[in-house]
Rosetta silent file (secondary structure, phi, psi, omega in degrees, C-alpha in Angstrom):
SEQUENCE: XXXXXXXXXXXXXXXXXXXXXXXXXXXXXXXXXXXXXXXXXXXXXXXXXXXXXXXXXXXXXXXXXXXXXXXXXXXXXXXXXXXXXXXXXXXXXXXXXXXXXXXXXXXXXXXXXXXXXXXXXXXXXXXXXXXXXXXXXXXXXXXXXXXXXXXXXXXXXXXXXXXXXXXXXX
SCORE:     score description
SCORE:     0.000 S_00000001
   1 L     0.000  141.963 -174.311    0.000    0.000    0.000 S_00000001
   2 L  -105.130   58.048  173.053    1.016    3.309   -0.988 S_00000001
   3 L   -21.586   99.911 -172.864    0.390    5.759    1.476 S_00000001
   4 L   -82.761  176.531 -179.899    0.522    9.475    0.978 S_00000001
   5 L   -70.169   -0.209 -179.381    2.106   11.182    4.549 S_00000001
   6 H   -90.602  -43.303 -155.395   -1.192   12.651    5.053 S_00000001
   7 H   -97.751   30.299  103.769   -3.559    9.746    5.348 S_00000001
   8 H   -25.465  -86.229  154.482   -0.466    7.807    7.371 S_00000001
   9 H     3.815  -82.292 -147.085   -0.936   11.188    9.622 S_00000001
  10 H   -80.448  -11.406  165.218   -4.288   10.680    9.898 S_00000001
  11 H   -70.381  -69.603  174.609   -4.305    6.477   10.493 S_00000001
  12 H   -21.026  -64.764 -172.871   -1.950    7.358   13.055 S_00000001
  13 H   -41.927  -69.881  157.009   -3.777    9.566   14.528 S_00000001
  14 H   -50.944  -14.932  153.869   -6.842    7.642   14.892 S_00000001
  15 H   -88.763  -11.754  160.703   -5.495    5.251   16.094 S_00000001
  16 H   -85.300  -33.173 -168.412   -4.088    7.365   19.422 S_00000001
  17 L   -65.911  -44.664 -164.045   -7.691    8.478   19.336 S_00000001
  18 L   -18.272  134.627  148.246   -8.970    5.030   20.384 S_00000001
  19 L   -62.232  125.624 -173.429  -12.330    4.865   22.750 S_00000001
  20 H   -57.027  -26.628  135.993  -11.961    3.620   26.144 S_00000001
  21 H   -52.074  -45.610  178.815  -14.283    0.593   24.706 S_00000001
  22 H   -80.297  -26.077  168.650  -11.917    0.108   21.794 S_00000001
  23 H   -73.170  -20.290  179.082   -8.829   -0.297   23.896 S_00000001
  24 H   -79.120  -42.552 -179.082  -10.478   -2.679   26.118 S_00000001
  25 H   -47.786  -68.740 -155.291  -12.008   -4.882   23.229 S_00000001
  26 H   -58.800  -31.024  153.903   -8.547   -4.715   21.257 S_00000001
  27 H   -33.976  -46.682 -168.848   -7.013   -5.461   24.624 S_00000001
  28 H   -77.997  -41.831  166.849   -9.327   -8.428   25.189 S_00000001
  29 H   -57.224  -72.625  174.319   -8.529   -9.623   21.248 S_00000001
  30 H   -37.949  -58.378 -162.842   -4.790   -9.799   22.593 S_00000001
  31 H   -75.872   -5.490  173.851   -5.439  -11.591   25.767 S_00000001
  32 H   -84.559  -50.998 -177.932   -7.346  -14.514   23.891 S_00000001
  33 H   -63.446  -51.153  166.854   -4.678  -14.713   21.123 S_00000001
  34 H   -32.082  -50.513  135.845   -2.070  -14.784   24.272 S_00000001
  35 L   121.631   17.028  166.323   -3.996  -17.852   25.385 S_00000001
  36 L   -65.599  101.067 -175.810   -4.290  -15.220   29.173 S_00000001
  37 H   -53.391  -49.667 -161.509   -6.890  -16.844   31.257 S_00000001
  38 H   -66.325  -73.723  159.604   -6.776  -14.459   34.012 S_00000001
  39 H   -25.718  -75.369 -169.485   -6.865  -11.363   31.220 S_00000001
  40 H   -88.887    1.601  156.700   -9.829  -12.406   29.251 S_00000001
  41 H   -71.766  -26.104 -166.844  -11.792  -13.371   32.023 S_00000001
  42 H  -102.611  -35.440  167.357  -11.650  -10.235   33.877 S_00000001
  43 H   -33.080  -71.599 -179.745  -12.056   -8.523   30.211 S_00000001
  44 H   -46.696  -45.794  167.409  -15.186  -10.524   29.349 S_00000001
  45 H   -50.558  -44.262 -175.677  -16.517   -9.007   33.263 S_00000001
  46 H  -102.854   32.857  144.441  -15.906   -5.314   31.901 S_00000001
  47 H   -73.307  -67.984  176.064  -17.155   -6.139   28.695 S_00000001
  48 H   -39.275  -48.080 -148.569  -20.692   -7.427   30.006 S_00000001
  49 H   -74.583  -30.267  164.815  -20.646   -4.834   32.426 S_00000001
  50 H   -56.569  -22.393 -168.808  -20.276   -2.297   29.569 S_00000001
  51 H   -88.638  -65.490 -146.157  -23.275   -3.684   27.568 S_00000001
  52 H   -57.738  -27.486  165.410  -25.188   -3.955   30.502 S_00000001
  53 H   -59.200  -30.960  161.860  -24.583    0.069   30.890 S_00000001
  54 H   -45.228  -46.310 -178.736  -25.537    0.080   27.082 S_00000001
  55 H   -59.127  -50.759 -152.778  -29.107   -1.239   27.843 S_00000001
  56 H   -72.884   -0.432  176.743  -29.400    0.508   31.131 S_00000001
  57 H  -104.021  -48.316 -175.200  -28.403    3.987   28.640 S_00000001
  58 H   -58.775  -45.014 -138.495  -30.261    2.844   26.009 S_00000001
  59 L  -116.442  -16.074 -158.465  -33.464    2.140   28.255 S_00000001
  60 L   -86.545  162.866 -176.046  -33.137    5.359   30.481 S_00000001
  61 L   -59.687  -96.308 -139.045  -35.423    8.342   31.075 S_00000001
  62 L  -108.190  101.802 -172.874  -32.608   10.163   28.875 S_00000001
  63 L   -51.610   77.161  151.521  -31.852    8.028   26.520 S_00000001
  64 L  -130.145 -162.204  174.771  -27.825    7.847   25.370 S_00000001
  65 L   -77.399  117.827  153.125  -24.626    6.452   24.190 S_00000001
  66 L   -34.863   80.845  178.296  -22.401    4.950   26.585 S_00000001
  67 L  -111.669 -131.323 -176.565  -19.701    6.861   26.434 S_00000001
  68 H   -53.826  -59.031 -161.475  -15.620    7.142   28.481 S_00000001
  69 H   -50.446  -59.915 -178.277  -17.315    9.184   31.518 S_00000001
  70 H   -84.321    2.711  147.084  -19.281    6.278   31.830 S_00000001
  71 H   -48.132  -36.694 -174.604  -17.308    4.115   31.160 S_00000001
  72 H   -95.921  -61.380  160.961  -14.604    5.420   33.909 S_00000001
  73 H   -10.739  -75.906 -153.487  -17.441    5.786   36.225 S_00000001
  74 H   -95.340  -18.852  161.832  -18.185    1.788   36.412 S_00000001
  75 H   -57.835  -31.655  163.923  -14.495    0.851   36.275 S_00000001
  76 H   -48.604  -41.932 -177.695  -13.944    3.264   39.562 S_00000001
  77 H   -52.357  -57.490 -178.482  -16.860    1.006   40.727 S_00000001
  78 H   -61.499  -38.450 -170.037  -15.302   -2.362   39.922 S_00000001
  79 H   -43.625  -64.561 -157.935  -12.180   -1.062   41.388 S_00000001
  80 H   -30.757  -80.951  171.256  -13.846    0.247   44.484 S_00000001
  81 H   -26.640  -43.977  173.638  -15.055   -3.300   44.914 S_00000001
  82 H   -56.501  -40.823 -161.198  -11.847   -5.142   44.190 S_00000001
  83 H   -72.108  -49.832 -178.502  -10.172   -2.795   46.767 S_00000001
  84 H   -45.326  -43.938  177.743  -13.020   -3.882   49.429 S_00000001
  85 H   -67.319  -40.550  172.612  -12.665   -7.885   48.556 S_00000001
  86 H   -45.671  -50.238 -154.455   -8.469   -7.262   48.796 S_00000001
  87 H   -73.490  -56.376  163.040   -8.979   -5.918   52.392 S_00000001
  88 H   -40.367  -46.504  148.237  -11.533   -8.885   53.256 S_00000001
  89 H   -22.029  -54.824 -169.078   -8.726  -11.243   51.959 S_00000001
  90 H   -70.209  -41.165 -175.947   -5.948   -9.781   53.496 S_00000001
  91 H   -86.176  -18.847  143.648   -7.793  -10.384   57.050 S_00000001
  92 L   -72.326    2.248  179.343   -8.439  -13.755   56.149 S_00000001
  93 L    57.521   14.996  161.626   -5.527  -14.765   54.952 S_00000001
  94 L   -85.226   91.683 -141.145   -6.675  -15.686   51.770 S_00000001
  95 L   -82.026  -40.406  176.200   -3.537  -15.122   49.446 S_00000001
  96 L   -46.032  -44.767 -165.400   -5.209  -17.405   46.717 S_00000001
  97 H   -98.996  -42.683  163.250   -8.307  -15.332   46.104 S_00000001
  98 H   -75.186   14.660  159.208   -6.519  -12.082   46.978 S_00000001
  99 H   -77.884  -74.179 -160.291   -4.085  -12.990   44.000 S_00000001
 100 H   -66.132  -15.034  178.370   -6.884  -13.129   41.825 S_00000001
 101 H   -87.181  -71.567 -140.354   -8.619   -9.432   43.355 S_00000001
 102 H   -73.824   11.506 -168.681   -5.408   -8.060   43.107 S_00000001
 103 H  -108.111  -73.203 -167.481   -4.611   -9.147   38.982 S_00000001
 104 H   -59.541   -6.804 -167.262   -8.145   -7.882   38.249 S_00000001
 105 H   -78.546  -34.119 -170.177   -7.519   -4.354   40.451 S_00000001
 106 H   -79.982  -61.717  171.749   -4.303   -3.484   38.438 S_00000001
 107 H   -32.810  -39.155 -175.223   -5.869   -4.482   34.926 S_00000001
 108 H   -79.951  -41.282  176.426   -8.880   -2.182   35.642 S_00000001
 109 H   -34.892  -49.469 -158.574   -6.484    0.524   36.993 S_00000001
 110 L   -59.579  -20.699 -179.305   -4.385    0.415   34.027 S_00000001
 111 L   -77.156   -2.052 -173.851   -7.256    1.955   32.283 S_00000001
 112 L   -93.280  161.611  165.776   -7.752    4.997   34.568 S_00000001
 113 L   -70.166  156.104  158.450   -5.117    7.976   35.061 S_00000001
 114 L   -52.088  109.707 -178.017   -2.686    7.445   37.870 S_00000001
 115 L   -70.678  123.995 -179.385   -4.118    7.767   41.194 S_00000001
 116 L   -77.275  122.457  179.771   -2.176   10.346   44.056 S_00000001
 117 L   -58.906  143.660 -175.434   -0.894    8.962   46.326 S_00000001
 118 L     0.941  -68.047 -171.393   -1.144    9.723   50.502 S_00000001
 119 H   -50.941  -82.148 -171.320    1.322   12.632   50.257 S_00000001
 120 H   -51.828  -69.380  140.486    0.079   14.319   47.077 S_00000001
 121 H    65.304 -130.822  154.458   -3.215   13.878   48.384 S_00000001
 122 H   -34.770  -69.242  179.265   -2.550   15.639   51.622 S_00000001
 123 H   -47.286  -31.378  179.307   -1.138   18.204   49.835 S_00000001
 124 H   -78.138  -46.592 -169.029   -4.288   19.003   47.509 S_00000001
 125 H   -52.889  -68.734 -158.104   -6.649   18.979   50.496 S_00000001
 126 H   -71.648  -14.359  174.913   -4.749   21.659   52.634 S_00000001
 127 H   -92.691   19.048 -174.843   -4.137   23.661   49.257 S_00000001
 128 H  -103.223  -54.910 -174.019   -7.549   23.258   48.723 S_00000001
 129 H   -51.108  -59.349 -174.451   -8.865   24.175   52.259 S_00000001
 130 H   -72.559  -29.320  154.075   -6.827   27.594   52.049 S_00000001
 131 H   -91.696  -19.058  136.982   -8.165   28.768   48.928 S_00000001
 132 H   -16.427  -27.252 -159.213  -11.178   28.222   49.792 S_00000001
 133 L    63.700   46.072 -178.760  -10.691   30.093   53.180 S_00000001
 134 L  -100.654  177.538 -162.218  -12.926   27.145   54.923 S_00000001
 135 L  -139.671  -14.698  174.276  -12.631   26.743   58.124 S_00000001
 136 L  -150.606 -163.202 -170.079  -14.489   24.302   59.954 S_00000001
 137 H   -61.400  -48.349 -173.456  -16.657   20.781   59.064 S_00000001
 138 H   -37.823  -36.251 -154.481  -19.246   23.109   57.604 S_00000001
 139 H  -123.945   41.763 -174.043  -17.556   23.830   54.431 S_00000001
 140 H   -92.487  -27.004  174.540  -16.598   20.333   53.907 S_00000001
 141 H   -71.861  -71.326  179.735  -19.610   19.944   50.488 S_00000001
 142 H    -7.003  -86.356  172.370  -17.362   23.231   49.353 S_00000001
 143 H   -32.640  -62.730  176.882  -14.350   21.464   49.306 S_00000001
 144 H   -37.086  -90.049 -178.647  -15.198   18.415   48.476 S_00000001
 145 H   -43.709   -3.284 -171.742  -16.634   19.880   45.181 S_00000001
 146 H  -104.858  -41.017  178.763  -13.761   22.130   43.876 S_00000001
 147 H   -79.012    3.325  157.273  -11.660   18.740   44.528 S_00000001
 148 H  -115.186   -7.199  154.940  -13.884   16.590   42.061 S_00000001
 149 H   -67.284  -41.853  167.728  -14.329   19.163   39.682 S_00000001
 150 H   -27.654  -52.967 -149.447  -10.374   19.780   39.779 S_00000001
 151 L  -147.280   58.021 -169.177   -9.295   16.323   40.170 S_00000001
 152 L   -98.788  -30.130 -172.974  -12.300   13.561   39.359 S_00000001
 153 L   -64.401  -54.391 -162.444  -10.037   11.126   37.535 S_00000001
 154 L   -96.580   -5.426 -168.312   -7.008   10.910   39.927 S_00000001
 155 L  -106.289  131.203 -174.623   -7.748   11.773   43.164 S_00000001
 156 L   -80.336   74.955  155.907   -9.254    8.660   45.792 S_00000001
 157 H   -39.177  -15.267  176.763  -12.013   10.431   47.223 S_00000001
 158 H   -77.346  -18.325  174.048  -12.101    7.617   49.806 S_00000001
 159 H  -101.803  -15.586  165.767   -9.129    8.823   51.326 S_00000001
 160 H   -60.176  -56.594  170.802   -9.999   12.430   50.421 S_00000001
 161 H   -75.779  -28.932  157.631  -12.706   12.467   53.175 S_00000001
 162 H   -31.816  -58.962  176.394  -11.592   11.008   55.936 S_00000001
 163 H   -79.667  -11.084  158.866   -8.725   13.666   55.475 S_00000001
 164 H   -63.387  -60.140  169.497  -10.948   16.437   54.736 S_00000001
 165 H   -38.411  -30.785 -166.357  -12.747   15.740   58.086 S_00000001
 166 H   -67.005  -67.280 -174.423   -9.602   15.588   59.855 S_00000001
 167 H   -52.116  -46.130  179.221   -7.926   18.934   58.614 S_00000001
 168 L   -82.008   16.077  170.348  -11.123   20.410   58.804 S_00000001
 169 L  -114.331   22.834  169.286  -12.016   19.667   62.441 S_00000001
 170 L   -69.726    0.000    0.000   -8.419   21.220   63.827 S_00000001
């Protein structure tokens, strides 16, 4: 095939472009050709669960296409879960089944931005708190909201409130 550099350009391109459904299907295409059990099992789980938001969009008072935001939305979910079943593991001392939490927790991660960690964090809250001016529990919806418009992909709201409450009850 004989390419000119523009439609190269633009294959390229489109291919960077990829929908957070098309990297997990071509993902999912890989892990079958791979012969990864582990892979296309936990694929085929965020595949269904993608359809089933496709009915439940389809089917809705306001009727639309499934798109990333929701898409990020029930992987945050699935995480959320994984991270709950890890901790239930961990106190049971089941290393077999918390193997198997913790393989699907990273795969679903990889599709998310990089979450900040404890420090970074910290650091967002109390730079948060002070431009705000708040000052006591009270202004804790405030906060709260300027860090998930700011930050909704990366930041662990589960450890953001706990530590909101904290700072904000000195």
């Amino acid at each position: 095939n004989n390419f000119s550099f523009e439609e190269f350009l633009l294959c390229s391109t489109l291919k960077i472009i990829m929908t957070l459904r098309e990297k997990i299907e071509t993902n999912y295409k890989s892990s079958l050709k791979s012969k990864n059990k582990m892979e296309t099992s936990t694929y085929r789980l965020i595949l269904s669960s993608i359809k089933d938001l496709d009915i439940l969009n389809r089917s809705g008072v306001e009727k639309k296409e499934t798109d990333d935001e929701d898409i990020k939305r029930l992987l945050k979910k699935m995480i959320k879960q994984r991270v709950e079943s890890i901790e239930i593991y961990k106190k049971n001392d089941r290393g077999d089944l918390l193997e198997v939490e913790q393989s699907e927790f990273d795969l679903l991660s990889s599709f998310l931005p990089q979450q900040l960690n404890d420090e970074e964090t910290k650091k967002i809250c109390i730079d948060t708190i002070s431009k705000l001016g708040a000052v006591s529990i009270k202004d804790m919806g405030k906060v709260m909201g300027e860090l998930k418009k700011l930050y909704p992909d990366n930041l662990d709201f589960t450890k953001a409130g706990p530590l909101l409450k904290e700072l904000l009850n000195k």
